[in-house]
TITI-400524 format. One record per residue (C-alpha): residue in one letter; x, y, z; residue number from 0. Coordinates in steps of 0.5 Angstrom, whole numbers. Layout:
// TITI-400524
(atom 'A' (X Y Z) NUM)
...
This chain:
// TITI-400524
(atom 'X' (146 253 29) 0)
(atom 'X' (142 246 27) 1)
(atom 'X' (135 249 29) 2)
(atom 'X' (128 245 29) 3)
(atom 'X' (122 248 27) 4)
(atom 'X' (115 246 30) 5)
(atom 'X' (108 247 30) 6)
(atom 'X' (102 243 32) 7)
(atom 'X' (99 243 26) 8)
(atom 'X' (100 244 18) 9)
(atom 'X' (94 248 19) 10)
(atom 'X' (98 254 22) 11)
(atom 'X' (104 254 18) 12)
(atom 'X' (101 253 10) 13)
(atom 'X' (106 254 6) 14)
(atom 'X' (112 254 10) 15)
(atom 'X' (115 247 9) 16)
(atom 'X' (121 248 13) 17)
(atom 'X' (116 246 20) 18)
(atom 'X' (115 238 23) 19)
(atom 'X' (108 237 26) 20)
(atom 'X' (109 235 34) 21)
(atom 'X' (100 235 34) 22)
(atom 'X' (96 238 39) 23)
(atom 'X' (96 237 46) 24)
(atom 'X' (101 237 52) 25)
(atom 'X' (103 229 51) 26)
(atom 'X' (103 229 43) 27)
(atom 'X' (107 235 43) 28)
(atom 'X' (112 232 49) 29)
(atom 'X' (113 225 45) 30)
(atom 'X' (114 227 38) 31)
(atom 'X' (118 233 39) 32)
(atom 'X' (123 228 43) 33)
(atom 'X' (123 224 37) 34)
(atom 'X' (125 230 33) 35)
(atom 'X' (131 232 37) 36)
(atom 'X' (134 224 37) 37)
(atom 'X' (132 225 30) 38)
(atom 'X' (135 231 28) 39)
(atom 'X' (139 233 35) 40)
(atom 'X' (138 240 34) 41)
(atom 'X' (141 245 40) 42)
(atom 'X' (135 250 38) 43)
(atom 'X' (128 249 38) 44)
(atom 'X' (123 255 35) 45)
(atom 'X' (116 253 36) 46)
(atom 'X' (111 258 33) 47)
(atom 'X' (103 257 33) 48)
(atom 'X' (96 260 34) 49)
(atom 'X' (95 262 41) 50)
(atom 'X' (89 266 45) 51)
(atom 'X' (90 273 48) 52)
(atom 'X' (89 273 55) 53)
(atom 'X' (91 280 56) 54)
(atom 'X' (87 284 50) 55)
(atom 'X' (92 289 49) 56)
(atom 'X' (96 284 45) 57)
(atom 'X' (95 283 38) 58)
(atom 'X' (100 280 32) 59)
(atom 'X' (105 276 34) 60)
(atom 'X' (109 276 40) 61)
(atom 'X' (115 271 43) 62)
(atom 'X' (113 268 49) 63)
(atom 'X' (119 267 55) 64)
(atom 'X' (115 265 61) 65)
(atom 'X' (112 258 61) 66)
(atom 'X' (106 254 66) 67)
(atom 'X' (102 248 66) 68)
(atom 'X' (95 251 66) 69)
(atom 'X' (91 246 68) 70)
(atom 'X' (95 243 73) 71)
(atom 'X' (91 242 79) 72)
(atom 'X' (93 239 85) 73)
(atom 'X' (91 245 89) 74)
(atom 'X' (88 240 94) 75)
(atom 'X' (95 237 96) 76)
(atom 'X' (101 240 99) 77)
(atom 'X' (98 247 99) 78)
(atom 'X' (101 248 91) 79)
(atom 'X' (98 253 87) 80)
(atom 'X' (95 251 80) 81)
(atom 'X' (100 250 75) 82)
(atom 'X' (104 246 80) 83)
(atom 'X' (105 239 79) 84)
(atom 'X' (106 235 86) 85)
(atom 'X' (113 232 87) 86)
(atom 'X' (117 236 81) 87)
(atom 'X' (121 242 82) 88)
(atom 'X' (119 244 74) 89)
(atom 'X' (114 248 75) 90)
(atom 'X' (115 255 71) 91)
(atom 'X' (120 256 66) 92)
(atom 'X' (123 263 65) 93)
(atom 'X' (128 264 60) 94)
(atom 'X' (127 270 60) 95)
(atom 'X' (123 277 63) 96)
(atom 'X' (123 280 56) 97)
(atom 'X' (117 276 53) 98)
(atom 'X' (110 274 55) 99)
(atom 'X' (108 269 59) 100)
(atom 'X' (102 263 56) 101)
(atom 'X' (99 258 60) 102)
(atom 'X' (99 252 56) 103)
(atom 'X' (93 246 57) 104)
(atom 'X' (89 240 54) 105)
(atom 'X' (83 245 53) 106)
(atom 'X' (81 250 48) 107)
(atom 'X' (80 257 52) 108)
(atom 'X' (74 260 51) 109)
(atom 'X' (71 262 57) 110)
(atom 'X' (76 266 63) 111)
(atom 'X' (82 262 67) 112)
(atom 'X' (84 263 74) 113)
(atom 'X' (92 263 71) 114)
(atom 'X' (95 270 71) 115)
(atom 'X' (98 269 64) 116)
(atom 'X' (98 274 58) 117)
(atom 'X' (96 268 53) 118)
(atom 'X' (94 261 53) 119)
(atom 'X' (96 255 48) 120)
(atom 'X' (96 248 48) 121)
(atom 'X' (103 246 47) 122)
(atom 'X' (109 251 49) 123)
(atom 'X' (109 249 56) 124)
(atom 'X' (111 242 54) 125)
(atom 'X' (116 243 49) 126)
(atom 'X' (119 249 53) 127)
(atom 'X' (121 243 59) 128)
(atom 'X' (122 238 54) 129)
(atom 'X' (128 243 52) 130)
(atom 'X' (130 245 59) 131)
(atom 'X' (132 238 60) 132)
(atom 'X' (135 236 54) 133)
(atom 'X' (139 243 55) 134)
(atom 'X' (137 246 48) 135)
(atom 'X' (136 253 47) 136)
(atom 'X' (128 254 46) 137)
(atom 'X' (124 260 43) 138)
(atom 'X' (117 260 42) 139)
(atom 'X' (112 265 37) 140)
(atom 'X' (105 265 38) 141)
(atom 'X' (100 269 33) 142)
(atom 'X' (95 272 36) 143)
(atom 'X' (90 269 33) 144)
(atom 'X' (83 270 38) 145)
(atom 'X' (81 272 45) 146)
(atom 'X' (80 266 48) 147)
(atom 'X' (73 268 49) 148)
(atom 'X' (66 266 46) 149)
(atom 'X' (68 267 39) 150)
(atom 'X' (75 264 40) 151)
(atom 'X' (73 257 36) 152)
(atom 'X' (71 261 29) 153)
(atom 'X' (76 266 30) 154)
(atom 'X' (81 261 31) 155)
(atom 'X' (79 258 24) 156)
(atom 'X' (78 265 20) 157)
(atom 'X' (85 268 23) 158)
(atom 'X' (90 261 24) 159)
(atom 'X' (92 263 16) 160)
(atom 'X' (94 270 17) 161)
(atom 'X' (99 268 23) 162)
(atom 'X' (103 264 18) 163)
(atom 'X' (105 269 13) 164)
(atom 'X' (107 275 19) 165)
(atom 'X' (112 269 22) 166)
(atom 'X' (115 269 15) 167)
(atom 'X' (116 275 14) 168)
(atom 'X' (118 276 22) 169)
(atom 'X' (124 271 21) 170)
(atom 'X' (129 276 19) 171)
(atom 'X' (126 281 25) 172)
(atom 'X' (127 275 30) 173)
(atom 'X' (134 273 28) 174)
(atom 'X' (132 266 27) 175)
């Protein structure tokens, strides 16, 4: 199988020279994963990067199967709920029931969201549609690396190292 490693930063991955960088933020992530797969037309895309714990009870690194927009917010319109992008019939991506669900959005969580979702990132959403309409299988591992909370920031500096050295030794156990 041709897989395609990403990450948003080089920050997260150090010494893990295998990644491409997509950047931060949903519209970075969405364009340069695109040029990546007609680079390289891989038929699985593993993403891994540093998320915020909404539910508190998770630590380490957990696969992450359940997708949405978190700051999507047309709930003015239509009567949609928040995460629903008006006029688009993608607007969760489940791939399995297995995993954790995380709330992707273009803002650094440090205080409570309003979505019921166990973690939150600034990318997974995007790349998990990106592969649903490319029609390439996706998996999506996430460190634990804060509690979106008001110690996120400094806790997101001290702990994004840590996370890459559990995904290498996490490889073998995911079956990647």
């Amino acid at each position: 199988m041709n897989k395609l490693f990403v990450a948003a930063l080089k920050e997260e991955t150090p010494n893990l020279d295998y990644f491409h960088y997509i950047g931060v933020g949903k519209i970075n992530a969405t364009y340069n994963l695109l040029k990546l797969i007609n680079r390289f037309k891989p038929n699985q895309v593993i993403n891994y990067g540093t998320a915020g714990a909404i539910n508190k009870k998770l630590f380490g690194i957990v696969e992450c199967t359940r997708f949405y927009q978190r700051d999507m917010d047309a709930t003015g319109l239509l009567d949609l709920q928040l995460g629903e992008t008006p006029f688009d019939n993608i607007n969760e991506i489940i791939i399995s029931d297995k995993g954790f669900s995380c709330g992707s959005g273009d803002s650094f969580v440090k205080n409570k969201i309003e979505m019921d979702v166990d973690l939150v990132d600034m990318e997974s959403y995007a790349l998990a549609k990106v592969c649903k309409l490319e029609n390439i299988k996706f998996r999506c591992f996430k460190y634990l690396s804060d509690n979106a909370d008001e110690n996120a920031t400094n806790d997101w500096i001290e702990n994004c190292k840590k996370g890459a050295k559990l995904f290498q030794n996490k490889l073998k156990e995911f079956e990647l």
